[in-house]
C-alpha positions, -999 to 999 in steps of 0.1 A, spaced: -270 -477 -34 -275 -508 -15 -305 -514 7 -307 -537 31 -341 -553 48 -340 -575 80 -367 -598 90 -375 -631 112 -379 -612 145 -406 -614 166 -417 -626 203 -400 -663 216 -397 -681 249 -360 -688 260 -344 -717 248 -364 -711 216 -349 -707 178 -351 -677 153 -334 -673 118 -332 -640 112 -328 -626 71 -311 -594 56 -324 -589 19 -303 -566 -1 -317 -546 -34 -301 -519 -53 -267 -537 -57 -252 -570 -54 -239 -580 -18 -214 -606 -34 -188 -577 -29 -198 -569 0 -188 -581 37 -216 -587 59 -225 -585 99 -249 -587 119 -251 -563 154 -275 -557 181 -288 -532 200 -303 -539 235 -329 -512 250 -307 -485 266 -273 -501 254 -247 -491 226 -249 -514 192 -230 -541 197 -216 -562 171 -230 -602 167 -212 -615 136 -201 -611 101 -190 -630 69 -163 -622 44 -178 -621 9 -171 -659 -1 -181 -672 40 -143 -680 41 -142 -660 70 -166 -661 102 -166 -646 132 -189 -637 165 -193 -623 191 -184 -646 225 -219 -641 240 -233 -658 208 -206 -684 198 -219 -717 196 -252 -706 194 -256 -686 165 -245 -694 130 -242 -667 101 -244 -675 63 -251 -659 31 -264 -667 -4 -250 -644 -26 -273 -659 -54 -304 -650 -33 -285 -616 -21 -293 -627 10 -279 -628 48 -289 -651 76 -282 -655 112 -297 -686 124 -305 -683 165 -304 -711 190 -310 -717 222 -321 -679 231 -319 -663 260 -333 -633 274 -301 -613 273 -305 -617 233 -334 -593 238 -325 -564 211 -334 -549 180 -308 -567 155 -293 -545 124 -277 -559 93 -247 -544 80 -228 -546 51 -196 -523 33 -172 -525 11 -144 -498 14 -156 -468 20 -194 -478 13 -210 -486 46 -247 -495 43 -271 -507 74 -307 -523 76 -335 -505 96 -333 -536 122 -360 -562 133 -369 -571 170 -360 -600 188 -374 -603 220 -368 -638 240 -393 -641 270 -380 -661 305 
């Protein structure tokens, strides 16, 4: 079973920059596709982004296009999603996601909170 450990949150002013990282053990996430979503206080988890398991195919979430960017080293078994220009509405705790058929495996989030 795949776990999967995000990191890189913390406190930042707006207009600031965070990368964010989702470390997988247990498995290999080379098989895996890969997303980030977020979850504002009091709102549903929404999704952010994801990768296909060779980053041939990218997409995100209009709220973040342009300013986020996802990647992934498969060597490292390792997820990114780098943050610029934050804003307060990017306040949330961010998950890490990945599945493969009918295996669906999250992280246990890290928080992200952007100060005006």
């Amino acid at each position: 079973q795949v776990q999967l450990v995000e990191s890189g949150g913390g406190l930042v002013q707006a207009g600031d920059s965070l990368r964010l990282s989702c470390a997988a053990s247990g498995g290999s996430i080379s098989n895996y596709g890969m997303a980030w979503f977020r979850q504002a206080p009091g709102k549903e988890r929404v999704f952010v982004a994801a990768i296909s398991r060779r980053s041939g195919y990218i997409d995100y979430a209009d709220s973040v296009k342009d300013r986020f960017t996802i990647s992934r080293d498969n060597a490292k078994n390792t997820v990114y999603l780098q943050m610029n220009s934050l804003e307060p509405e990017d306040t949330a705790v961010y998950y890490c996601r990945g599945w493969r058929y009918a295996m669906d495996y999250w992280g246990q989030g890290t928080l992200v909170t952007v100060s005006s």
